[in-house]
C-alpha positions as CSV (number, residue, x, y, z in Angstrom):
1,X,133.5,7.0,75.0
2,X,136.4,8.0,76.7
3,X,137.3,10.6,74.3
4,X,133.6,12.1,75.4
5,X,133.8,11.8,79.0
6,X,136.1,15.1,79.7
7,X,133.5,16.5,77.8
8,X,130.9,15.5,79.0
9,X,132.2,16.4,82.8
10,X,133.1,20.0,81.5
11,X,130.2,20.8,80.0
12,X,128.1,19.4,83.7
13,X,130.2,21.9,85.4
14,X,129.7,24.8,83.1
15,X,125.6,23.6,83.3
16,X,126.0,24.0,86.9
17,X,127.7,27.1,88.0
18,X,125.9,30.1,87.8
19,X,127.2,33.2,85.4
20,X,128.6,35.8,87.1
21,X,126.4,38.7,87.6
22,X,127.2,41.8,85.4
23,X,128.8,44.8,87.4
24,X,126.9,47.9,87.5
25,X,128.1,51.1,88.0
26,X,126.9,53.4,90.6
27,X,126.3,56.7,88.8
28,X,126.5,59.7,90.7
29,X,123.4,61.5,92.0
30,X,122.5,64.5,89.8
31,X,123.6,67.7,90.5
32,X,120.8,70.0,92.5
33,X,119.8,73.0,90.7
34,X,122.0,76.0,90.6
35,X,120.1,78.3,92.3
36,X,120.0,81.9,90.2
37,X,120.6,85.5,92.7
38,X,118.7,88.0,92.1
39,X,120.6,90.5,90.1
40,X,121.0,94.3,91.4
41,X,119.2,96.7,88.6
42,X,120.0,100.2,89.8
43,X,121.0,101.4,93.4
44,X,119.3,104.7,94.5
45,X,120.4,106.8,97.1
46,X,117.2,108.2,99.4
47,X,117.3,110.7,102.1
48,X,114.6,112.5,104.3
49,X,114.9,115.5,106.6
50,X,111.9,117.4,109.0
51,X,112.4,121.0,108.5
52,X,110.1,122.0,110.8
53,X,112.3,122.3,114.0
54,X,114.3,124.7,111.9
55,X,113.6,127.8,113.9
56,X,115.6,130.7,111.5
57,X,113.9,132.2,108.5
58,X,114.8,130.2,105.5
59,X,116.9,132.3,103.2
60,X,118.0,131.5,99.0
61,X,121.5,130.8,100.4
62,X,120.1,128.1,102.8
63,X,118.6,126.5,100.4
64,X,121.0,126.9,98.1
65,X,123.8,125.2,100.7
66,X,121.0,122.2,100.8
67,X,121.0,121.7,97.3
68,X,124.3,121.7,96.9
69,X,125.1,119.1,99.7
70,X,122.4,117.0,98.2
71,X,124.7,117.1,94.8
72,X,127.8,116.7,96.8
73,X,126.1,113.4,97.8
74,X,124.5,112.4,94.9
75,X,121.3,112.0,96.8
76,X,118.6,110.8,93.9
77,X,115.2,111.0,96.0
78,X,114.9,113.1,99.1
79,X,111.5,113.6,101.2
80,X,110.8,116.7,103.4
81,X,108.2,117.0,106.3
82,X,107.4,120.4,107.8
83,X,107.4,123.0,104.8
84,X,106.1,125.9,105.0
85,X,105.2,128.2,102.2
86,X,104.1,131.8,101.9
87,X,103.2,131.5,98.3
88,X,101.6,135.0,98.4
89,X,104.8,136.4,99.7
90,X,107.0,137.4,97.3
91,X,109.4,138.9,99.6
92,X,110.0,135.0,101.4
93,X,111.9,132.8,100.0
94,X,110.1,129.2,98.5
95,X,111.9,125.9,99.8
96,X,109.8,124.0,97.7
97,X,110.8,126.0,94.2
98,X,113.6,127.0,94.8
99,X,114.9,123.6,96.1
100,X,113.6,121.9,92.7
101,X,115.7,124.7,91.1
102,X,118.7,125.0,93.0
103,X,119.3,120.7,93.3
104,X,118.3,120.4,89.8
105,X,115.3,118.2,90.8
106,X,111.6,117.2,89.9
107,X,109.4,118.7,92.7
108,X,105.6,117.5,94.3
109,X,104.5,118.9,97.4
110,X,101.0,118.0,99.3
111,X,99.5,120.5,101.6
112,X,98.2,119.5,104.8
113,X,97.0,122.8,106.0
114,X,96.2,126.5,104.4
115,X,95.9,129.3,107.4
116,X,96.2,133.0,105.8
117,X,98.0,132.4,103.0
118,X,100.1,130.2,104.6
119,X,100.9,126.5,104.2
120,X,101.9,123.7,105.6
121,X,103.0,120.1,103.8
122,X,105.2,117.8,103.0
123,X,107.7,117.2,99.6
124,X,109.2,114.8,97.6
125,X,111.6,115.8,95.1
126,X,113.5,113.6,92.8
127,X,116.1,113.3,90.0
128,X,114.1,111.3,88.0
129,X,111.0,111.6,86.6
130,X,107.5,112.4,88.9
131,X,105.1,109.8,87.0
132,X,101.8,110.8,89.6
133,X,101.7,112.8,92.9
134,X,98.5,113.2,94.9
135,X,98.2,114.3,98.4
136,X,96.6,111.7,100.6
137,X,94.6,112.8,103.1
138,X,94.0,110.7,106.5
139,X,90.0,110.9,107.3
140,X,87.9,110.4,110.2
141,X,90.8,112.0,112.9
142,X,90.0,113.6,115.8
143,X,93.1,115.5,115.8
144,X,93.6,119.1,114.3
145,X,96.7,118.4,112.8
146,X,95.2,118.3,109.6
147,X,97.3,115.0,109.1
148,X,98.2,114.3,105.1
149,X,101.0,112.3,103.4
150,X,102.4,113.3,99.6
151,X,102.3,110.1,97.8
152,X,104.1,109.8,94.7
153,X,105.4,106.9,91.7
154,X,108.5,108.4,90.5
155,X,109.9,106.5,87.7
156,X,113.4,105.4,88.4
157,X,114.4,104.2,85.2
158,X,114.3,100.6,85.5
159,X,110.7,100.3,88.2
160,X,108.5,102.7,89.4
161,X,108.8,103.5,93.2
162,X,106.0,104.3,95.3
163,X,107.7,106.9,97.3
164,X,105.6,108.9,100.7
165,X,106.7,111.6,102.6
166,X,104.1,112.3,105.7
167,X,104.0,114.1,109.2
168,X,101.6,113.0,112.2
169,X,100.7,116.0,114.5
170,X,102.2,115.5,118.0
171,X,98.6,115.9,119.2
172,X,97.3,112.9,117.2
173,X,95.6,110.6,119.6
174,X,96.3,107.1,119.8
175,X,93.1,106.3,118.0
176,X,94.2,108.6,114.9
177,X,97.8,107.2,115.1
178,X,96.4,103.7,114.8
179,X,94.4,104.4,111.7
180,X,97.1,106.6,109.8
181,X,99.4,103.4,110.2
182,X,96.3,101.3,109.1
183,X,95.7,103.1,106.1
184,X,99.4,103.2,105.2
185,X,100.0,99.4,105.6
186,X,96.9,99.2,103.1
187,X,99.0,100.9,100.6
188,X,100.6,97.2,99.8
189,X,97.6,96.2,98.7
190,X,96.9,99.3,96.7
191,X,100.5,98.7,94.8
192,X,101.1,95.1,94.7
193,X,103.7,95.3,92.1
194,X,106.0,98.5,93.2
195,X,108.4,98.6,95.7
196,X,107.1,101.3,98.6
197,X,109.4,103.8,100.7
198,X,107.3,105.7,103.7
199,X,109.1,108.2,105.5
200,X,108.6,110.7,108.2
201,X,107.7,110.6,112.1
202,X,106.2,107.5,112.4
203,X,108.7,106.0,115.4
204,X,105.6,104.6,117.3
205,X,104.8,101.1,118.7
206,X,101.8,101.5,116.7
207,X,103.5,101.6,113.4
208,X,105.2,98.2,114.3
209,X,101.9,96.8,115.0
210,X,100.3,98.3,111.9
211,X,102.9,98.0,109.5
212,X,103.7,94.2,109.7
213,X,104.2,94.2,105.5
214,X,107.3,96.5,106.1
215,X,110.5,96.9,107.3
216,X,112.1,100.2,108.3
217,X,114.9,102.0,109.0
218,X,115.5,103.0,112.9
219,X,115.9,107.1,113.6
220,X,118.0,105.5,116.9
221,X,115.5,107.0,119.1
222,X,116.1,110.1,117.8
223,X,113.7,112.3,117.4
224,X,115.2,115.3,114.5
225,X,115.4,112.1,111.8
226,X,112.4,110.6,110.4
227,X,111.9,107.1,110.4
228,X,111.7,105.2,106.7
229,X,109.8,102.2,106.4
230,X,109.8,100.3,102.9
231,X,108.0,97.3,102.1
232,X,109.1,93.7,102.6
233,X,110.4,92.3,99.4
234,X,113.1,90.3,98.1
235,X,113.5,93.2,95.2
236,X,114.6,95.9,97.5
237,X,117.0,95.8,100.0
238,X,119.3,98.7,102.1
239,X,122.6,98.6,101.4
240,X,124.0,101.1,104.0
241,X,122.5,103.7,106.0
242,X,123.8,106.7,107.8
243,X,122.8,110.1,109.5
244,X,124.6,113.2,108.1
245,X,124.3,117.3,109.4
246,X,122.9,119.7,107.0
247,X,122.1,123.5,107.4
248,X,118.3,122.4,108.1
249,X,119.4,119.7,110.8
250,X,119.8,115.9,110.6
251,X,119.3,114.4,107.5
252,X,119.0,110.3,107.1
253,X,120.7,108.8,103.7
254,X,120.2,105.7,102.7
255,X,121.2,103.3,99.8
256,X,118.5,101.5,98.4
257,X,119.1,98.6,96.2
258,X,116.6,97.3,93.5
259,X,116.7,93.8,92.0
260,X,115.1,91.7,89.8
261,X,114.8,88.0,89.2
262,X,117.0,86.1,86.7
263,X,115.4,85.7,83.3
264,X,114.9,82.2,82.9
């Protein structure tokens, strides 16, 4: 029995003590998702000028001087408001053709008015490829402007762009100015899937009002350089943007930048 008792003792105290809980590791929270950027496709340099203050004759050397700043700075899409045309003429000089020729540059042009053989309108013209052009005319204005807007999907390559050069008559009431901006702001609807560049004198508190789906580009107030406005959306973005002098008056450049979302 004595032999036993140490036993006995060690084996009541080993009984009675509870086993030491097993440590556990804390393991570290898992990382949050890496969030993907959008990734920068093609960067396309837009510009947009209103000839119609240009009070000279328009001669082939003009023209030619334009085209050849428009080289200079690699300008890929450019919109013009405030052509005129004497297509009958032979002895004037064509902006819109010889432009095209002269820059090198795919041409539309949408007439908003047609007085004895002469016309008025605006342009797009473009490096790359025209896709559609059609001349979109504002209805149900009181004003005699004969308001219009040369809508275009040039194909940049990489996405389409919906691309709209316009003029409003500065004797457009408030009324017609309201539903030019309307009918504009519908066009997000009528494109859901292209990115949308509007340019031209539409500097009004209406167009704020009007054109909540965009954001634009401020002429600072000034009244020579046509405003741009280009829909809200994470796949295009301005880079930089500046005013420059040309032969034909001011002429607003900016850098567009179009992106796409990670592949998965």
């Amino acid at each position: 029995m004595k032999n036993i008792l140490p036993y006995l003792l060690l084996a009541l105290i080993l009984l009675g003590c509870p086993s030491p809980k097993p440590i556990q590791k804390e393991e570290p929270p898992p990382p949050p998702p890496a969030t993907k950027e959008l990734v920068r496709e093609i960067t396309v340099r837009f510009a947009s000028i209103d000839v119609s203050k240009y009070a000279k004759k328009i001669e082939k050397s003009d023209v030619q001087k334009f085209a050849a700043q428009l080289k200079k700075d690699s300008i890929d899409l450019i919109t013009i408001q405030g052509i005129t045309r004497y297509p009958e003429l032979k002895t004037r000089v064509d902006l819109v053709d010889e432009l095209a020729t002269s820059a090198e540059m795919r041409k539309a042009f949408g007439e908003t008015i047609n007085i004895s053989g002469r016309q008025n309108g605006n342009g797009v013209f473009a490096v790359y490829p025209i896709r559609s052009s059609d001349n979109l005319q504002f209805e149900n204005l009181k004003s005699t402007g004969f308001e219009a807007a040369m809508q275009t999907i040039v194909d940049c390559g990489i996405r389409d762009i919906v691309v709209i050069s316009t003029q409003i008559s500065e004797k457009a009431s408030k009324s017609d100015i309201k539903s030019i901006m309307i009918t504009l702001g519908h066009l997000t609807q009528t494109f859901p899937d292209h990115p949308i560049i509007i340019s031209g004198n539409l500097a009004t508190s209406e167009s704020s009002r009007s054109m909540t789906l965009y954001d634009n580009v401020p002429s600072d107030k000034d009244s020579e350089i046509p405003s741009v406005w280009f829909s809200k959306s994470e796949l295009l973005k301005v880079l930089e943007e500046h005013t420059t002098s040309t032969v034909f008056g001011k002429m607003v450049v900016i850098n567009f930048g179009i992106y796409r979302k990670p592949l998965p």
